[in-house]
N, C-alpha and C positions, 0 to 999 in steps of 0.2 A: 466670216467673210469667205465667197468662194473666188475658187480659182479656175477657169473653166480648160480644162485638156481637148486637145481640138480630135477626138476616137471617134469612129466610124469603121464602116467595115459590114461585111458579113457575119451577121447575129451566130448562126452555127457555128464557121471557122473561129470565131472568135470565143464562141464557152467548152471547142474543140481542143485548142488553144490553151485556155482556164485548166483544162482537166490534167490534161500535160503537165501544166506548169506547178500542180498543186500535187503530181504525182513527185515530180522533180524535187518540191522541197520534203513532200514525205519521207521521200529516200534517201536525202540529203547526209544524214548522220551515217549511211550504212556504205553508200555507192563514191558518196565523195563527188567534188562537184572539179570543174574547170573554172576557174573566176580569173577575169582580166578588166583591169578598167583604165580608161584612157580622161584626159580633164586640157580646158583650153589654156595654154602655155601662157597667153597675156590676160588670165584673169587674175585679178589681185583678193584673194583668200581672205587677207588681213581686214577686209571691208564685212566681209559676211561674218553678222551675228544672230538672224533670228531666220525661224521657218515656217513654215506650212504646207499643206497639201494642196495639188489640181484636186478638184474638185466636180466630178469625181474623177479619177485616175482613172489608166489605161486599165487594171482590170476590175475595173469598177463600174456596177450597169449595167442595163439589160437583160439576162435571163439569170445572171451570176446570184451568186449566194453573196450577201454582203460580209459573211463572216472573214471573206480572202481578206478582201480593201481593210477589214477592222486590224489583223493581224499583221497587216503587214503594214498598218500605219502605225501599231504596237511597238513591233519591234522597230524601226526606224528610229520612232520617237525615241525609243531608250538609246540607241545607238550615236543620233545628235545629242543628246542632252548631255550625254557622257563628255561629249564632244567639246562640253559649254555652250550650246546652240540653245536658245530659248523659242518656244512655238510663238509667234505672232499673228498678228493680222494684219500685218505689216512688213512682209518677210523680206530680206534679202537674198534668200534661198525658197524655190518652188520645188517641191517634191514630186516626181509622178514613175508610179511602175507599171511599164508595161511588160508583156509577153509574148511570144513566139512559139512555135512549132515547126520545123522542118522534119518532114520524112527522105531519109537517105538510104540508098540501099548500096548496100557493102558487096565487093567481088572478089571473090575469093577463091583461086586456082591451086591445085594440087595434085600432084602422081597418086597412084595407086596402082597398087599390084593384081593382076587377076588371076584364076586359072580357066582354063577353055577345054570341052568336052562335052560329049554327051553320050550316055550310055542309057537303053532300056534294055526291059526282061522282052524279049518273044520266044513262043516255042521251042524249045532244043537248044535255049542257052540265051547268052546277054547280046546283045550289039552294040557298037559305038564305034568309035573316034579314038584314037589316042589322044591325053589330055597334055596341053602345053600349060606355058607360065608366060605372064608378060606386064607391060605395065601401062595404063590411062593416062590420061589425062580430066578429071575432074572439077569441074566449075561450078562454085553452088553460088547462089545470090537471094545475100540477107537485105532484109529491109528492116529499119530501124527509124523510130523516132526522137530527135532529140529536142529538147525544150529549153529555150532560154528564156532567162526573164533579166528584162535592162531597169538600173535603179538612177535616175536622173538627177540629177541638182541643175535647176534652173535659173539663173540672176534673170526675173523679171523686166529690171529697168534695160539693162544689156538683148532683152530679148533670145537667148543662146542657153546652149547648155553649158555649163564651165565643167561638169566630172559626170560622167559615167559611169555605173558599175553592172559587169553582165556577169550569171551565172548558168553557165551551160552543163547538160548533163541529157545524157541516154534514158528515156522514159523506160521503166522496166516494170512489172506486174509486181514488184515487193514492195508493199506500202506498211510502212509505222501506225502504228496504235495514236500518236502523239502529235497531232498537226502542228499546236501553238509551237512546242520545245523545237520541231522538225524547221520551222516560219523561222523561230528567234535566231536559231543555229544557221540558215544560209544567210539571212540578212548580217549575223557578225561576221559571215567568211568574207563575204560582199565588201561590207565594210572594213575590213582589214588591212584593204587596199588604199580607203581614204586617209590619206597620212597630214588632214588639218585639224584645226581646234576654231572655238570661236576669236574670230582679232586676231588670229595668226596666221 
């Protein structure tokens, strides 16, 4: 049975996005991540016993590699079923992962000491300046991208999302050997934060 996630968007930003986010969980194990998740206060938990996925999910489609959408219905799955959640076609719970990319650029001010002079060779000896000491002011300006990826629980009937979990983190150029292990390890950090069971 599908479940249709209403994704759109620009094709590039959006597998721009994918690269980000799969740099994010590579790194996951090494860099450490930010996770915070928030869930709606008048949903009743004790109701939800079975799941499944949008169909296909936010990074699922289009130019994308389907191996993301496989691994990260992988891990999830293990992470409900742990839960007591059972996969249905009939779910009380909608799954969908989407992603994110912001580039931020960092400002950064600081002194710095100089010295000042200038001295050449000409004919008959040196010339110059006497040299002083003093101190700057220096502003450098980093740009940085960081990547988040949102993990959703949906009550279908309710139409809403009832818990959210997001995992932020600084896109950096060190990637792991290990995708799946790098996927399973944020989806538990993720989930760490979900503190239900099925009927409770």
């Amino acid at each position: 049975m599908s479940f249709k996630s209403g994704c759109s968007g620009d094709h590039r930003r959006f597998t721009v996005a994918l690269v980000c986010a799969c740099m994010l969980f590579l790194g996951a194990c090494s860099t450490g991540l930010k996770v915070r998740s928030d869930q709606d206060p008048s949903a009743d938990f004790s109701q939800y016993r079975t799941f499944n996925f949008f169909d296909p999910m936010g990074i699922e489609g289009g130019y994308n590699s389907p191996i993301y959408g496989q691994l990260f219905r992988e891990a999830i799955t293990r992470e409900m079923t742990e839960r007591g959640y059972v996969l249905s076609n009939h779910p009380d719970l909608i799954v969908n992962v989407t992603i994110r990319s912001d580039d931020k650029i960092s400002i950064q001010t600081h002194s710095a000491p100089y010295m000042s002079g200038a001295f050449y060779d000409r004919p008959g000896g040196y010339y110059g300046r006497g040299v002083g000491m003093g101190a700057g002011v220096v502003t450098r300006a980093t740009e940085k991208t960081e990547a988040s990826v949102f993990i959703d629980l949906v009550d279908p009937k309710a139409q809403r999302v009832v818990w959210q979990g997001v995992a932020v983190a600084e896109v950096t150029d060190k990637v792991a050997q290990q995708l799946r292990d790098a996927v399973y390890t944020a989806v538990n950090v993720v989930y760490d934060q979900y503190s239900h069971t099925a009927g409770r």
